[in-house]
MIPA-763156 format. One record per residue (C-alpha): x, y, z. Coordinates in steps of 0.1 Angstrom, whole numbers, plus 5000, padded with zeros to 4 digits. Example, Ala and Ser with C-alpha at 12.3 -4.5 7.8 and 13.67 -1.06 7.14 Angstrom:
% MIPA-763156
512349555078;513749895071;
This chain:
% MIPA-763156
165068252480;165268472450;167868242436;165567942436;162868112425;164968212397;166567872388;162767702391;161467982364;164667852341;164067522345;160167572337;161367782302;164167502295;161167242301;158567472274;161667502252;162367152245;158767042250;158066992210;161366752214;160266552241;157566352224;154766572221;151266472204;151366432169;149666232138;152065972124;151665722092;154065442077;152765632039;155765552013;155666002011;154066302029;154466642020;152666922039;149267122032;149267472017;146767622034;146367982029;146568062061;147267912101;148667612113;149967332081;148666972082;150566662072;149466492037;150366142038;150165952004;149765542001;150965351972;149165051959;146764901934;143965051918;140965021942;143164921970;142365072004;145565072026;145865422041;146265432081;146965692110;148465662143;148065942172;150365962200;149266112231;151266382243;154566272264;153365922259;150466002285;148065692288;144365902270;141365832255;141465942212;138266062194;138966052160;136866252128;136366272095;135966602077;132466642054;133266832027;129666882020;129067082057;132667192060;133067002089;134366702110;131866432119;132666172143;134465842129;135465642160;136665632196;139465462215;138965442252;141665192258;144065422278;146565372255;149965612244;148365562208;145665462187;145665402151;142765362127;143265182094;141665092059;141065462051;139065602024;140565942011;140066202032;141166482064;141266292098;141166452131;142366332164;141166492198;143666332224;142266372262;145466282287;144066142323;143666452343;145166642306;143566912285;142066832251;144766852219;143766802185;145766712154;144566682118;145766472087;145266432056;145666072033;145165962002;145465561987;146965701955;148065411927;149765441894;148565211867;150465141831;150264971797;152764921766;153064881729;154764901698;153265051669;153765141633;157164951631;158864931597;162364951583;162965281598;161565341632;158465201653;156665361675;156165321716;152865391731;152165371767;149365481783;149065591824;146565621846;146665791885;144165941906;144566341909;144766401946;142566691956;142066831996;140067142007;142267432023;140167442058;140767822063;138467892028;137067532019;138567621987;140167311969;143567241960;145666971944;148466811952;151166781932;152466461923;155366511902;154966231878;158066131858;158165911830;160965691810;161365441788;164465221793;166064951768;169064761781;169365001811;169565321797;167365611793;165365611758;162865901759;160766051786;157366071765;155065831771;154465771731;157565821711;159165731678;162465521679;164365581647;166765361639;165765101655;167864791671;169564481649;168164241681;165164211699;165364421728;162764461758;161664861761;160364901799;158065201804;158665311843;156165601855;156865691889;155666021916;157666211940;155765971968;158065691958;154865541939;155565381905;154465141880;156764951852;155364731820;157464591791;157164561757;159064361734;160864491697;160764191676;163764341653;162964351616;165864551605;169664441594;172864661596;175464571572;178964531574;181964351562;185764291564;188064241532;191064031529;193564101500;195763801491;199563741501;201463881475;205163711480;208163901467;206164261459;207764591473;206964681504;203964911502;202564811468;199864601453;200064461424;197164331400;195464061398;194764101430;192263821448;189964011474;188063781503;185063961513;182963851543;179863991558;179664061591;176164201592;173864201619;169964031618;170563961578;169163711560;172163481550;171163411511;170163761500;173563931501;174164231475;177464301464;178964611444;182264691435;182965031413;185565071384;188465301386;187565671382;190265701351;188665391340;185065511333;187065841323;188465631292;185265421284;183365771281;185865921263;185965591235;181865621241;180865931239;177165851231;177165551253;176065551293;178865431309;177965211340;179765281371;179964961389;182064681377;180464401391;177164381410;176463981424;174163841448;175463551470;174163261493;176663321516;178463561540;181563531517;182363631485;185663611465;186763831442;189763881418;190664241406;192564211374;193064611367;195364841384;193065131398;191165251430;187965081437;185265091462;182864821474;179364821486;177364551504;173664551505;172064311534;168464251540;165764131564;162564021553;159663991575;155963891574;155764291564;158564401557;161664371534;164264601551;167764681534;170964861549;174064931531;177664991535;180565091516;184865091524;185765401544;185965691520;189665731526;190165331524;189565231492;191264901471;194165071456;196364881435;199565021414;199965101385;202564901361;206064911358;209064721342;212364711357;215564531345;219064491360;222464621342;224664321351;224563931363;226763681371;225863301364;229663211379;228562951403;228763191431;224863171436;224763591441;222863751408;223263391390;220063521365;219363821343;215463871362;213464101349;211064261375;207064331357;204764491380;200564451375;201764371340;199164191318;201264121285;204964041284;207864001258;211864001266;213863961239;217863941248;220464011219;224463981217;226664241205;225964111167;222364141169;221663811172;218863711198;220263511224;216763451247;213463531243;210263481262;206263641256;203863601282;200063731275;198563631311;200863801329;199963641368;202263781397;204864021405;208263971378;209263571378;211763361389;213863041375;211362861400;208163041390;208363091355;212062901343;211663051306;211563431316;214563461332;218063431312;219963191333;223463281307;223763031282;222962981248;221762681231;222862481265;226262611264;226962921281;227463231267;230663481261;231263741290;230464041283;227564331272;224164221259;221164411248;217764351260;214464521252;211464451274;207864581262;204264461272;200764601281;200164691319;196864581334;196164981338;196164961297;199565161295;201965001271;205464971288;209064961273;212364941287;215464851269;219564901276;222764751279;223664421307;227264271314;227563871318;230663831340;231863491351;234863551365;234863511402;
């Protein structure tokens, strides 16, 4: 007897226990978010927030009797002006539940009679919160524009019961403007600097911890250009292997973004030793540091550098607007500018015109050479070839490029005694240095 006694007392405790588990009374709501009260003292109440529209009225409760026991609900509203609940309406269906919807802001409570069951109450509180939003672009100009959104949301405010003292809820409101998916700032009025080369959509987003948000867009009609280009030096056949030689042709080509394809700006710099020697001949004089400055109608421009030397280019592109003109500019890498070599003159000490085809020429070699004179003499003194050239155009010369510089052996048509010559080579370099070379060369013939 004891024994049963004592199992029906654990069963009882198991049953009180797990009571809360089984499906006892309680205020539910399909609200997006809920968070509890903070009452400063006693039992906490639920806090269920609604997301919609500005003046929208969406908020609902449902009560479930305890263990899903067919009852009869009373439901209240509290009065904040008497402190206390005032009857709101009845449900005397018998039902497991009974909801009540279309709720102005407010505490709700529920008394929840069972057939044959004790009274148990439950209290609520809801709120039909909404988040409203605008956006614009202000003050926009060549170097930043402004974003202004405004937002507007209810502050949601409920009485702790214990004192009647009120409090607020705390809503967490972020904010962020987005462009092409990614975060821009989290202000709602902030200044973009350096603003966008297309038009891009900025989306303001303002959003609560209740999962409540509202989004607007504003467009960027871009104003601004960002300039670039690429460069293409010319093919030079037959140079050595790492060198550039002068004149050099140079095909620019803009690659700029949102710039007006007729107003392009385009600098290129002399050679630092080259201002060097103009303010040294011009010592009173203000020596101008650019070259060449040109605007073109196109995206390309061509240009030939006829001086040995280190130059740097700038473009300039622009976008002009109803009120705006907006420039950007660019220049080569610091460390990549147009560097072309300086002159030299170089002559072999032996040929062979014997038929054999190998070394069949005496070829001298002129590298970013402007003026040119070879002068050949036998072992008399008596000049055997000669050539001058004043507009020097390409690395040295061959029979096929330029038949009179080289010697090809003979003289007068006839071809000319084995043996050592004397040549002297002199001329200007196109980095104004004057260049001479001069020695001995055999003729052999014999095979």
């Amino acid at each position: 007897m004891k024994i049963q006694s004592l199992v029906a007392g654990l069963i009882g405790l198991i049953v009180c226990v797990l009571a809360p588990s089984l499906g006892l009374a309680q205020i539910s709501s399909n609200a997006k978010g809920a968070v509890p009260t903070e009452y400063s003292s006693g039992n906490q109440d639920s806090i269920y927030v609604f997301c919609g529209q500005k003046g929208e009225i969406n908020a609902s409760l449902t009560a479930t009797s305890p263990n899903a026991e067919l009852a009869t609900f009373e439901w209240q509203k509290y009065n904040a002006l008497t402190r206390t609940f005032d009857f709101f309406s009845s449900d005397v269906s018998g039902s497991t539940t009974s909801t009540i919807s279309t709720l102005q802001d407010g505490a709700y409570r529920v008394n929840i009679t069972p057939t044959g069951g004790t009274v148990t109450t439950y209290t609520a509180w809801v709120f039909n919160n909404y988040i409203t939003t605008t956006a614009a672009i202000t003050n926009s100009d060549c170097n930043s524009f402004t974003l202004v959104g405004t937002s507007d949301t209810p502050i949601l405010t409920y009485v702790d019961l214990p004192t009647g003292t009120s409090r607020t809820v705390n809503k967490g409101i972020l904010v962020n403007w987005t462009a092409d998916n990614e975060s821009v700032n989290t202000f709602l009025t902030t200044q973009i600097f350096d603003p966008p080369t297309k038009d891009t959509d900025y989306t303001l987003t303002v959003s609560d911890r209740f999962g409540c948000l509202s989004r607007s867009v504003v467009s960027y009609i871009s104003i601004v250009t960002k300039a670039s280009f690429t460069y293409a030096p010319e093919v030079q056949a037959g140079v050595p292997s790492g060198k550039i030689e002068a004149p050099l042709s140079v095909v620019f080509t803009s690659t700029s973004d949102n710039a007006d394809q007729d107003k392009f700006q385009w600098f290129i710099y002399k050679d630092r030793e080259q201002i060097i020697r103009e303010s040294q001949a011009n010592p009173s004089a203000v020596i101008d540091s650019f070259l060449i400055h040109t605007f073109t109608s196109n995206s390309i421009y061509k240009y030939v550098f006829e001086n040995t030397g280190s130059y740097n280019v700038k473009l300039v592109s622009q976008k002009v607007s109803e009120f705006n003109t907006c420039y950007d500019t660019v220049w080569l890498p610091k460390l990549s500018p147009i560097v072309i070599d300086t002159s030299f003159i170089e002559a072999p000490n032996f040929f062979t015109p014997n038929g054999d085809e190998a070394n069949p020429e005496f070829v001298v070699r002129f590298f970013s050479m402007k003026s040119v004179k070879i002068s050949i003499f036998n072992r008399w003194g008596k000049m055997v070839h000669v050539y001058e050239n004043n507009n020097v155009q390409g690395f040295g010369a061959t029979e096929a490029s330029d038949p009179k510089s080289v010697w090809d052996g003979k003289v007068g048509g006839k071809v000319a005694t084995p043996g050592v010559y004397y040549y002297v080579v002199e001329g200007k370099g196109r980095d104004d240095k004057r260049r001479k070379t001069n020695g001995f060369v055999h003729l052999f013939r014999d095979k």
